[in-house]
C-alpha positions as CSV (number, residue, x, y, z in Angstrom):
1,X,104.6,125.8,97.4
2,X,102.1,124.2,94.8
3,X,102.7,127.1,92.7
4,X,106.6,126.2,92.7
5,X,106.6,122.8,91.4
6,X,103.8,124.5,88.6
7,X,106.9,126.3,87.4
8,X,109.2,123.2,87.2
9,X,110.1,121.5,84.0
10,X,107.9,118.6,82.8
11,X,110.8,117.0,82.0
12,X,111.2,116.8,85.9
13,X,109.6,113.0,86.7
14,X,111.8,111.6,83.7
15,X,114.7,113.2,84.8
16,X,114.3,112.8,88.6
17,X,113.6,108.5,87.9
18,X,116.9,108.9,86.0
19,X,118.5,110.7,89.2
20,X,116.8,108.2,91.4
21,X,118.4,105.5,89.7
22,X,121.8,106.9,89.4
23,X,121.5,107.8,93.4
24,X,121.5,104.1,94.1
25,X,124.3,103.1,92.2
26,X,126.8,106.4,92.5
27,X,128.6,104.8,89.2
28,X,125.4,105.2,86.7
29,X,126.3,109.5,87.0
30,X,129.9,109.9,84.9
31,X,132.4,111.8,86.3
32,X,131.3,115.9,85.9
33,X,133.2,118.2,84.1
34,X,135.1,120.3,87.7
35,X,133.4,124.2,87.0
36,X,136.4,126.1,87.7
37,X,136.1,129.0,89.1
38,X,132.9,127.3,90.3
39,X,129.9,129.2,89.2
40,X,126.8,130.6,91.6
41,X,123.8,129.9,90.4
42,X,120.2,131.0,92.2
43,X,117.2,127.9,92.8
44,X,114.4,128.8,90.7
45,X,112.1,126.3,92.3
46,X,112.1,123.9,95.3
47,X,113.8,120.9,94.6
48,X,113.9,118.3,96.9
49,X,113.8,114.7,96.8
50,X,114.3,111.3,99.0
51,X,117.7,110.5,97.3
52,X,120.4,111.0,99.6
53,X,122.8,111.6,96.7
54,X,120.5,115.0,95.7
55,X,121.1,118.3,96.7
56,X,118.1,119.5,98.6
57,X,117.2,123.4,98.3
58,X,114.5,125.9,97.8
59,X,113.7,129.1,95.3
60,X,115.8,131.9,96.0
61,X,118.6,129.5,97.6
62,X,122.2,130.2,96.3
63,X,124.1,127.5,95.2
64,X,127.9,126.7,93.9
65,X,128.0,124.6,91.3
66,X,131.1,122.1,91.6
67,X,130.7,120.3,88.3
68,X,128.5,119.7,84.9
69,X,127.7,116.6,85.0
70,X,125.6,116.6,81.3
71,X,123.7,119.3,79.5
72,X,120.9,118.3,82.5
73,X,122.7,117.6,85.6
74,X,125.1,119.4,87.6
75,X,126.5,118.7,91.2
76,X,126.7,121.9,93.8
77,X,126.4,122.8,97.2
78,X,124.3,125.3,99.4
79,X,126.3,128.8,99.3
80,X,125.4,129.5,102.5
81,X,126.7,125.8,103.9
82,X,129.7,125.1,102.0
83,X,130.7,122.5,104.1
84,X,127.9,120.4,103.6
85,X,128.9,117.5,100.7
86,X,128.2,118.3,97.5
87,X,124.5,116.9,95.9
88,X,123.3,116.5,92.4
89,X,120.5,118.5,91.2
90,X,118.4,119.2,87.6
91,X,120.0,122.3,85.6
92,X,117.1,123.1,84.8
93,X,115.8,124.4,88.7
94,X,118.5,127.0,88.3
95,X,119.9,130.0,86.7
């Protein structure tokens, strides 16, 4: 698992305090541009956090991205549970 978060971005802590921050006031994230057809993307390290706002998933996980939210944030949901709601999550923990 260590080795994972060796292969995240360092732009991660920046990037996650901005998420954090957003999390707590929903308005702080502007409305994403919708990604239609939405567009599956695989997790290409864990990426979970305490924000209730974030999309929670692992390497390997498949995940439907709904909308772009900027050139580092985008806002999906699991493949495999697509009725879950839909979480925000960096760009950068997927391809």
């Amino acid at each position: 698992v260590s080795s994972s978060s060796s292969s995240t971005p360092a732009s991660h802590s920046t990037s996650n305090h901005s998420l954090a921050e957003a999390a707590t006031t929903q308005s702080r994230f502007p409305p994403g541009t919708p990604c239609n057809p939405p567009v599956t993307v695989i997790g290409i390290a864990d990426y979970h956090t305490g924000e209730a706002d974030c999309l929670y998933f692992s390497r390997g996980d498949h995940i439907i991205i709904t909308e772009y939210i900027d050139n580092e944030w985008a806002k999906g949901k699991p493949a495999e549970f697509k009725t879950l709601p839909a979480g925000y999550f960096p760009r950068s923990y997927v391809q």
